[in-house]
Backbone as ProteinMPNN parsed JSONL, in Angstrom:
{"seq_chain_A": "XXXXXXXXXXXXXXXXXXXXXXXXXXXXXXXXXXXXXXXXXXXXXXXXXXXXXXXXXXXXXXXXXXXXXXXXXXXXXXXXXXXXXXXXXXXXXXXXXXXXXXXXXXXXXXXXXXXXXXXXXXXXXXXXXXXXX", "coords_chain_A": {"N_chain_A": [[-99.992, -66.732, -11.221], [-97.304, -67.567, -13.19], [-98.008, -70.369, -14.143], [-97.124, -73.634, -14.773], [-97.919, -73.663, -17.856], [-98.004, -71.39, -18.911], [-95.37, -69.974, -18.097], [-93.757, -67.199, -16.467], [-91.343, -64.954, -16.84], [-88.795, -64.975, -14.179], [-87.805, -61.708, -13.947], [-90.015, -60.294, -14.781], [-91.601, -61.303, -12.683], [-90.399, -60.37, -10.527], [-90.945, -57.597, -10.429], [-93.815, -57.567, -11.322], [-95.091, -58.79, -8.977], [-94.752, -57.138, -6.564], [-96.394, -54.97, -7.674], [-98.536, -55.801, -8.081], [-99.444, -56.734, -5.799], [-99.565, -54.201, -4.961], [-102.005, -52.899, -5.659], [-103.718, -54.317, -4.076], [-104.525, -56.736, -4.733], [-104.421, -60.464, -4.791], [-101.872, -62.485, -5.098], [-100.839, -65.42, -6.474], [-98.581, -67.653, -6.966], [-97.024, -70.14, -9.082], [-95.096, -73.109, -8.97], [-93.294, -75.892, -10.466], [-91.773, -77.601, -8.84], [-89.964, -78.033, -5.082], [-87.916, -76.513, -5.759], [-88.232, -74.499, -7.12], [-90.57, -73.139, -5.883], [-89.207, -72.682, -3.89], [-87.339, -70.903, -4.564], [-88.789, -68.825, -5.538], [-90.267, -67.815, -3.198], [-89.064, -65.82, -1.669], [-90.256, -63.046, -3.12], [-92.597, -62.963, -1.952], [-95.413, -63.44, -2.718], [-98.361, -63.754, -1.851], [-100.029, -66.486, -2.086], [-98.201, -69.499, -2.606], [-98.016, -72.036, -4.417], [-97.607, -75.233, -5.625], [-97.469, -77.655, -8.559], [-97.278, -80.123, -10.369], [-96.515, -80.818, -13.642], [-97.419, -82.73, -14.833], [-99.561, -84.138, -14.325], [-100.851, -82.251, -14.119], [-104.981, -81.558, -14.814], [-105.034, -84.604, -15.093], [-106.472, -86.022, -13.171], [-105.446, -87.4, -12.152], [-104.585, -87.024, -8.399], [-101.926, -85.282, -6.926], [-101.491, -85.411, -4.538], [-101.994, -88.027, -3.734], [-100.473, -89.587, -6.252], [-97.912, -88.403, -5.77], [-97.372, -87.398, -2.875], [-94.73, -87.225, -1.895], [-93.543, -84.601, -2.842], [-95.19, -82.45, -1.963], [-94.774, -82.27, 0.541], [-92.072, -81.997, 0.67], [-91.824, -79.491, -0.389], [-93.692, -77.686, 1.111], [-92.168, -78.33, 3.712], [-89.265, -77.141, 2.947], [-89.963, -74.139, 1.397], [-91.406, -73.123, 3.305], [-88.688, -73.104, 5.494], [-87.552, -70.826, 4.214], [-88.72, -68.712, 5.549], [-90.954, -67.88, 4.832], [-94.177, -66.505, 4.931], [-97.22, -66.487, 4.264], [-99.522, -68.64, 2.227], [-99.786, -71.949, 1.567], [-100.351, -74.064, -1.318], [-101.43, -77.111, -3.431], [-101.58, -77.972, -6.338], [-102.946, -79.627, -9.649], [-104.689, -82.696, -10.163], [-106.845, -82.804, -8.616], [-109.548, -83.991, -7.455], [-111.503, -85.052, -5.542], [-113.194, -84.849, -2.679], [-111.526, -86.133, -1.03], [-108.948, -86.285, -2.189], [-108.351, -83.283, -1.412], [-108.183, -83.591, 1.24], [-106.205, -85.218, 2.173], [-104.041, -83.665, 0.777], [-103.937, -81.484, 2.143], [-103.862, -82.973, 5.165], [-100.889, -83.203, 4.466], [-99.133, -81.291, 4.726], [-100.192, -79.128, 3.203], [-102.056, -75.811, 2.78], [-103.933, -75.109, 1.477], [-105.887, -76.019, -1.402], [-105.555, -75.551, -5.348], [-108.095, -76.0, -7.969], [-109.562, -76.593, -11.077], [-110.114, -78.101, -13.229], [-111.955, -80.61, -12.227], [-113.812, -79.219, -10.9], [-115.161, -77.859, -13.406], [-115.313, -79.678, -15.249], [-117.896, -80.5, -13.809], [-120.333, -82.322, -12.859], [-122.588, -80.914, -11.52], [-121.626, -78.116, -10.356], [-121.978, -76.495, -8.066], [-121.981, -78.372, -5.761], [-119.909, -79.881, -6.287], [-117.714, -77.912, -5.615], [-118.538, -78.013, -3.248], [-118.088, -80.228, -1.8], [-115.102, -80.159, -2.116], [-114.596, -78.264, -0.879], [-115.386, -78.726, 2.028], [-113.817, -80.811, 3.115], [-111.32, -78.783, 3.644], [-111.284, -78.337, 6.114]], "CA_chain_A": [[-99.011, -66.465, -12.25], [-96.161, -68.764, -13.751], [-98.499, -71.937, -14.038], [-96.27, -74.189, -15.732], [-98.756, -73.875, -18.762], [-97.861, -69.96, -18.756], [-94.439, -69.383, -17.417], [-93.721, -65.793, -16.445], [-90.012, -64.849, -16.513], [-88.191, -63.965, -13.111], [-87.277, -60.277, -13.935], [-91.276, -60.271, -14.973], [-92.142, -61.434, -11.452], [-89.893, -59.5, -9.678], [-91.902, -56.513, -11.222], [-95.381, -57.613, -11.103], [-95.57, -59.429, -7.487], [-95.144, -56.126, -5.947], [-97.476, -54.077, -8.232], [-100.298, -56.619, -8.101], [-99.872, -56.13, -3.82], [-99.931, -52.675, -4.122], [-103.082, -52.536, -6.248], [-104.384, -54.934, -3.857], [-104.47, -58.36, -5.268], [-103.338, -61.423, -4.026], [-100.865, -62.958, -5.773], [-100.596, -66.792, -6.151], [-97.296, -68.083, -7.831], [-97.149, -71.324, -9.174], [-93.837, -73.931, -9.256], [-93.397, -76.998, -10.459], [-90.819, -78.092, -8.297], [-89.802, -77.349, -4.269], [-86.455, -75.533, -5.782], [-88.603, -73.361, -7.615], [-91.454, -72.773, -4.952], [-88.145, -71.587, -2.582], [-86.88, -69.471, -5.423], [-90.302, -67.779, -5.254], [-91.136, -67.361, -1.839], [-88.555, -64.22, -1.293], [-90.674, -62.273, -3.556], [-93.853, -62.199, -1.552], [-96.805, -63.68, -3.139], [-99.73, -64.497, -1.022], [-100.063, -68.005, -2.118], [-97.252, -70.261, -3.766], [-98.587, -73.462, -5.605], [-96.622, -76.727, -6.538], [-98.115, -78.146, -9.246], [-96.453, -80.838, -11.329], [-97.231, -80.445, -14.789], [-97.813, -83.82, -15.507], [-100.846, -84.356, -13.411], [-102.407, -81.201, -14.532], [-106.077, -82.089, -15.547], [-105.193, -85.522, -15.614], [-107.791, -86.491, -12.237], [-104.561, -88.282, -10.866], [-104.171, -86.133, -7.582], [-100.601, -85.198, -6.837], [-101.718, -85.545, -2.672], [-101.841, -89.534, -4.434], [-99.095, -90.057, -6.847], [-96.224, -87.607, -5.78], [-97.591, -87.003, -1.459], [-93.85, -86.443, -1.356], [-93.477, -83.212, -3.227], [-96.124, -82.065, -0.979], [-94.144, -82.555, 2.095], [-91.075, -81.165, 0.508], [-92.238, -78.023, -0.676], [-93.897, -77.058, 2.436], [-90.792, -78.109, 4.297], [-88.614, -76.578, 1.811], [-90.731, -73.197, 1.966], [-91.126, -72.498, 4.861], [-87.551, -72.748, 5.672], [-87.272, -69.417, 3.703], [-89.333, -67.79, 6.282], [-92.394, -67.737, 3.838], [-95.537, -66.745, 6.242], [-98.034, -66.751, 3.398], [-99.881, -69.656, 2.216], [-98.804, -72.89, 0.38], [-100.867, -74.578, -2.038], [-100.913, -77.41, -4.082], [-102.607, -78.601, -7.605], [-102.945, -80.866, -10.059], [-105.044, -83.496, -10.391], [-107.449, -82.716, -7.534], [-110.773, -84.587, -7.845], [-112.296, -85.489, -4.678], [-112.639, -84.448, -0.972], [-110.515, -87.331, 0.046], [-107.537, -85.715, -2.616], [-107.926, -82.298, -0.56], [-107.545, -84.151, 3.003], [-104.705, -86.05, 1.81], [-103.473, -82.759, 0.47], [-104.208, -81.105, 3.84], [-102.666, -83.752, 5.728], [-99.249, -83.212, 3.641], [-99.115, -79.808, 4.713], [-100.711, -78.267, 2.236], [-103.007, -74.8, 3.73], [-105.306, -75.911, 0.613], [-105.545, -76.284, -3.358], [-105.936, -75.183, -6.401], [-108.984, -76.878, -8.512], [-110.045, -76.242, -12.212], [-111.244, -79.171, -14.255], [-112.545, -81.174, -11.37], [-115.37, -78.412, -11.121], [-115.28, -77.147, -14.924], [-116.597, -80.821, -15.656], [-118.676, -81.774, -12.886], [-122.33, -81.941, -13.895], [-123.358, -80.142, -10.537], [-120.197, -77.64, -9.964], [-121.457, -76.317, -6.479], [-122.137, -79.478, -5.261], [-117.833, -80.413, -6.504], [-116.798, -77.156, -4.882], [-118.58, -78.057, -1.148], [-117.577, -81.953, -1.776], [-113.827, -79.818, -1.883], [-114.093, -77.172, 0.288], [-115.405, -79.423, 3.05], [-112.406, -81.014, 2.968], [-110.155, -78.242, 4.491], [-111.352, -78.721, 7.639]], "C_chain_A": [[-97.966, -67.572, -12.234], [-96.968, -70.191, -13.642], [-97.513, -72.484, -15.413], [-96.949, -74.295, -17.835], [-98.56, -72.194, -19.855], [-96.804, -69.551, -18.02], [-94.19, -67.731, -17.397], [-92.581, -65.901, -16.004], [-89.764, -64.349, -14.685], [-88.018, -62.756, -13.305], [-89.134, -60.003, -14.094], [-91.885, -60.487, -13.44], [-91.821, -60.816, -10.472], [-90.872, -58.11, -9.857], [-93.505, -56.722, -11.101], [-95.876, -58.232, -9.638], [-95.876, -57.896, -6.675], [-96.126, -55.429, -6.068], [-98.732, -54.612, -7.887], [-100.35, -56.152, -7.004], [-100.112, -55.198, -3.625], [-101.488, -52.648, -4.618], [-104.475, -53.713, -5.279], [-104.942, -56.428, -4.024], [-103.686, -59.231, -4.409], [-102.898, -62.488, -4.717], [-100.187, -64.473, -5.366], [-99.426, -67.123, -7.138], [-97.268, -69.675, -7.913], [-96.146, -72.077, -9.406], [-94.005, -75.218, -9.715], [-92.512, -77.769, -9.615], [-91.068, -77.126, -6.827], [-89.008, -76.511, -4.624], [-87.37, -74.064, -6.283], [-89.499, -72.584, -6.529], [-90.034, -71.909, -3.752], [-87.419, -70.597, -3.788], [-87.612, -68.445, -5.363], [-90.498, -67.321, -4.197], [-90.353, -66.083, -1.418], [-89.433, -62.991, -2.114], [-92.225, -62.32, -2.945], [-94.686, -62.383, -1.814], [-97.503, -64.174, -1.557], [-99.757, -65.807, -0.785], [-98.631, -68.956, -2.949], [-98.182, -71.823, -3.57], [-97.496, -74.135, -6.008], [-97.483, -77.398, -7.22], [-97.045, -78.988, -10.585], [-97.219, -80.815, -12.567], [-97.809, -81.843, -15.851], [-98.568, -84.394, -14.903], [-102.043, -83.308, -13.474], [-103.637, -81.824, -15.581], [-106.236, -83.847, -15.828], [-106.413, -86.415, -14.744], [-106.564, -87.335, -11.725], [-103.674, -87.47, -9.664], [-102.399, -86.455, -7.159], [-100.911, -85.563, -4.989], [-101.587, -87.302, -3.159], [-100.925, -89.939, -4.67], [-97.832, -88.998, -6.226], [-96.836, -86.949, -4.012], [-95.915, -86.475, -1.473], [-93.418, -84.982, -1.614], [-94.305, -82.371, -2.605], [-95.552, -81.37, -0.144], [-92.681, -81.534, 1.858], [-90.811, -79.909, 0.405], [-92.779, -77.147, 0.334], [-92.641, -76.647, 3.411], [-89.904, -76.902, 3.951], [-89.268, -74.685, 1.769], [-90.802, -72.558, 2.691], [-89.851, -71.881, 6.081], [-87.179, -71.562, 5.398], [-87.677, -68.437, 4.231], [-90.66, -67.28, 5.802], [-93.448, -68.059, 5.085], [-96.621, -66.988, 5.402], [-98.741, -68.448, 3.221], [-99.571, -70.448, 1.061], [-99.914, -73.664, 0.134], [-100.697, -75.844, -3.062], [-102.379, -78.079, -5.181], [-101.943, -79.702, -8.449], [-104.176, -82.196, -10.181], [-106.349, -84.08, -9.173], [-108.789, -83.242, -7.718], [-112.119, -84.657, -6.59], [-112.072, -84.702, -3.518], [-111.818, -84.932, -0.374], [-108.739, -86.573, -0.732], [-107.369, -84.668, -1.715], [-107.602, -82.703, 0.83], [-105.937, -84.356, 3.313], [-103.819, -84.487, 1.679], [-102.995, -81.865, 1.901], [-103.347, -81.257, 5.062], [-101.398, -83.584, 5.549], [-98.853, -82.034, 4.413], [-99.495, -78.732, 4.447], [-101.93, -77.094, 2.743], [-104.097, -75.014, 2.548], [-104.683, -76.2, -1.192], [-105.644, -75.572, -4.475], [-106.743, -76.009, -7.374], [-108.75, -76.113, -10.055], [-110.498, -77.09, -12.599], [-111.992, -80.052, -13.437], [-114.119, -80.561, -11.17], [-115.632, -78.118, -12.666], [-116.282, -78.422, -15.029], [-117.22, -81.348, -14.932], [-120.113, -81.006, -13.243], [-123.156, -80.777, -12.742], [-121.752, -79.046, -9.701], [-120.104, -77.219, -8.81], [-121.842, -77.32, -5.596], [-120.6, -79.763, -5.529], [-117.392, -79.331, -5.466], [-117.219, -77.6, -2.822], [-117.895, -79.09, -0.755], [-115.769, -81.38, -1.082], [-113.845, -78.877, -0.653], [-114.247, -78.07, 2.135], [-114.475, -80.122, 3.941], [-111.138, -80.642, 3.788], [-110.418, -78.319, 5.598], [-111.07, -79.204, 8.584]], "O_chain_A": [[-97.855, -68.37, -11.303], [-96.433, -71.094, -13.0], [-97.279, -71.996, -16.519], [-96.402, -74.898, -18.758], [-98.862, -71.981, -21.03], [-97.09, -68.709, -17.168], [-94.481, -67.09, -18.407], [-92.34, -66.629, -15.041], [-90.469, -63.524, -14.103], [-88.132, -62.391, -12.135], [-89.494, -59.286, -13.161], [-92.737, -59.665, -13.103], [-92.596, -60.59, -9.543], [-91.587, -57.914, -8.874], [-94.241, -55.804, -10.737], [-97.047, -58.091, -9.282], [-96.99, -57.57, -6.264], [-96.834, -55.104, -5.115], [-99.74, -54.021, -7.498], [-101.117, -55.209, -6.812], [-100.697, -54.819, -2.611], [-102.254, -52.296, -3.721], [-105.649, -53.882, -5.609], [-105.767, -56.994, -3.308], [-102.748, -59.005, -3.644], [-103.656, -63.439, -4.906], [-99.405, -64.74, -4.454], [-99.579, -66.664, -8.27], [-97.467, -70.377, -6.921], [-95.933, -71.829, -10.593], [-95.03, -75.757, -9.297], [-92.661, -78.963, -9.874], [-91.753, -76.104, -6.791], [-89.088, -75.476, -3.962], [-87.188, -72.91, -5.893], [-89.181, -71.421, -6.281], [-90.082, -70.87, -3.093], [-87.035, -69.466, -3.491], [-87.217, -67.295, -5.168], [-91.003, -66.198, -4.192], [-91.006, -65.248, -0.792], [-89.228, -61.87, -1.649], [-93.057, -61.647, -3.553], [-95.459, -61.566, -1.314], [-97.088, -64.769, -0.562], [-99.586, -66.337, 0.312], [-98.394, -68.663, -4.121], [-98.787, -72.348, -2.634], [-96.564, -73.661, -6.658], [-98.42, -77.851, -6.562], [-96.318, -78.467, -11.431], [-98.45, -80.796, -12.558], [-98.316, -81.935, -16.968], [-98.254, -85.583, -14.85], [-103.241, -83.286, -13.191], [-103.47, -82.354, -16.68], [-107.137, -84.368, -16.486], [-107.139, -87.249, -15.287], [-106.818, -88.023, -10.737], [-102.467, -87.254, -9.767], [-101.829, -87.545, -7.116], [-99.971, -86.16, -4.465], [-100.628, -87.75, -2.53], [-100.259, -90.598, -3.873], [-96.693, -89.284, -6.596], [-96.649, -85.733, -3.98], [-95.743, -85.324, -1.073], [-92.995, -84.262, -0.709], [-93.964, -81.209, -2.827], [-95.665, -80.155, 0.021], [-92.307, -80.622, 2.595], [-89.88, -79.279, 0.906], [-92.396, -75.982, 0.441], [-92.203, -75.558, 3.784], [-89.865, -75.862, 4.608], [-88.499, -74.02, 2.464], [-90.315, -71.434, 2.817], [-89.839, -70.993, 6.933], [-86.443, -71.023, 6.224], [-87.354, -67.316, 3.837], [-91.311, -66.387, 6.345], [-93.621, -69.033, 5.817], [-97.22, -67.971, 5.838], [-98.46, -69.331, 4.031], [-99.223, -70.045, -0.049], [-100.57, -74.043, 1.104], [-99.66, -75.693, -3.709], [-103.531, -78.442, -4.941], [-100.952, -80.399, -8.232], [-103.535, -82.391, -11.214], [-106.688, -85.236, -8.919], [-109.272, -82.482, -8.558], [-113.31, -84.385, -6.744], [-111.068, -84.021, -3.305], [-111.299, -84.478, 0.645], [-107.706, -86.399, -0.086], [-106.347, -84.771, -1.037], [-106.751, -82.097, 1.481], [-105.043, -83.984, 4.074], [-102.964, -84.248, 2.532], [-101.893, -81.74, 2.434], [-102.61, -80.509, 5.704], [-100.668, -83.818, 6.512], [-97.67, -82.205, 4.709], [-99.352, -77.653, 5.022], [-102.917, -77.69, 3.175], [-105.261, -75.073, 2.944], [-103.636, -76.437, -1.794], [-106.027, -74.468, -4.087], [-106.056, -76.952, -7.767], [-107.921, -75.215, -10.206], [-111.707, -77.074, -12.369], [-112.989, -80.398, -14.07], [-115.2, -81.145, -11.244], [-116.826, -78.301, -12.905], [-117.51, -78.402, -14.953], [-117.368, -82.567, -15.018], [-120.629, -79.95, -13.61], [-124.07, -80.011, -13.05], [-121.099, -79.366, -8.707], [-119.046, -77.224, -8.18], [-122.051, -76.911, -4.454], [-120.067, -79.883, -4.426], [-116.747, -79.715, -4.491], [-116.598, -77.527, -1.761], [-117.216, -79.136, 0.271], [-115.24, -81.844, -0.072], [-113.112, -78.901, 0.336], [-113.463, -77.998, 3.082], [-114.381, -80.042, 5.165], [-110.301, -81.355, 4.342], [-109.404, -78.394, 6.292], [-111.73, -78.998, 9.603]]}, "name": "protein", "num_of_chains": 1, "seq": "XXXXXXXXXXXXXXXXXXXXXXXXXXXXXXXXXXXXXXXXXXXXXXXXXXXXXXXXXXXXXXXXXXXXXXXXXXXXXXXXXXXXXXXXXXXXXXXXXXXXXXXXXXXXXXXXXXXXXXXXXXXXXXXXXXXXX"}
């Protein structure tokens, strides 16, 4: 929820983070920024996501162009006492973007068009998942 593509108000999240947990779900929140990712993390999602919105879909991994927002957001994060897991997307293409990602801090990613267009998609997802390791 809240991918910068689909913002979901605060008073909206306050309200649905819980419900989704009770019903069982696990609840990934998405920021574009560290300020926002620590605005988020008191409410409890599962996963929080930094994802700059100007790297979405573009194949130019944010673990690449912006490693520092990475670093910050984790930092940044965590500070809040956030035990959950931190994520980041964007522009994720290769196994070598999730390492990098990895490396940063990052506990893993978020993919979509990287697999959507790859001619052999579970052959992209092992290339990625391999990766976290």
């Amino acid at each position: 929820m809240n991918h910068s593509e689909a913002k979901t108000s605060p008073t909206d999240l306050r309200e649905l983070v819980p419900r989704l947990a009770s019903m069982g779900l696990g609840v990934c929140l998405c920021s574009q920024t560290a300020e926002e990712a620590t605005r988020l993390a008191p409410l409890g999602p599962k996963y929080i996501a930094v994802e700059p919105p100007e790297l979405i879909g573009s194949g130019i991994a944010v673990s690449r162009a912006k490693p520092e927002l990475i670093e910050e957001t984790v930092t940044a994060v965590r500070r809040t006492g956030y035990r959950g897991r931190i994520l980041c997307g964007a522009g994720i293409v290769t196994g070598e973007d999730v390492a990098k990602a990895v490396e940063l801090g990052a506990d893993g990613v978020l993919v979509a068009s990287s697999v959507v267009k790859a001619k052999d998609w579970e052959s992209k997802v092992r290339e990625l998942a391999r990766s976290l390791t």
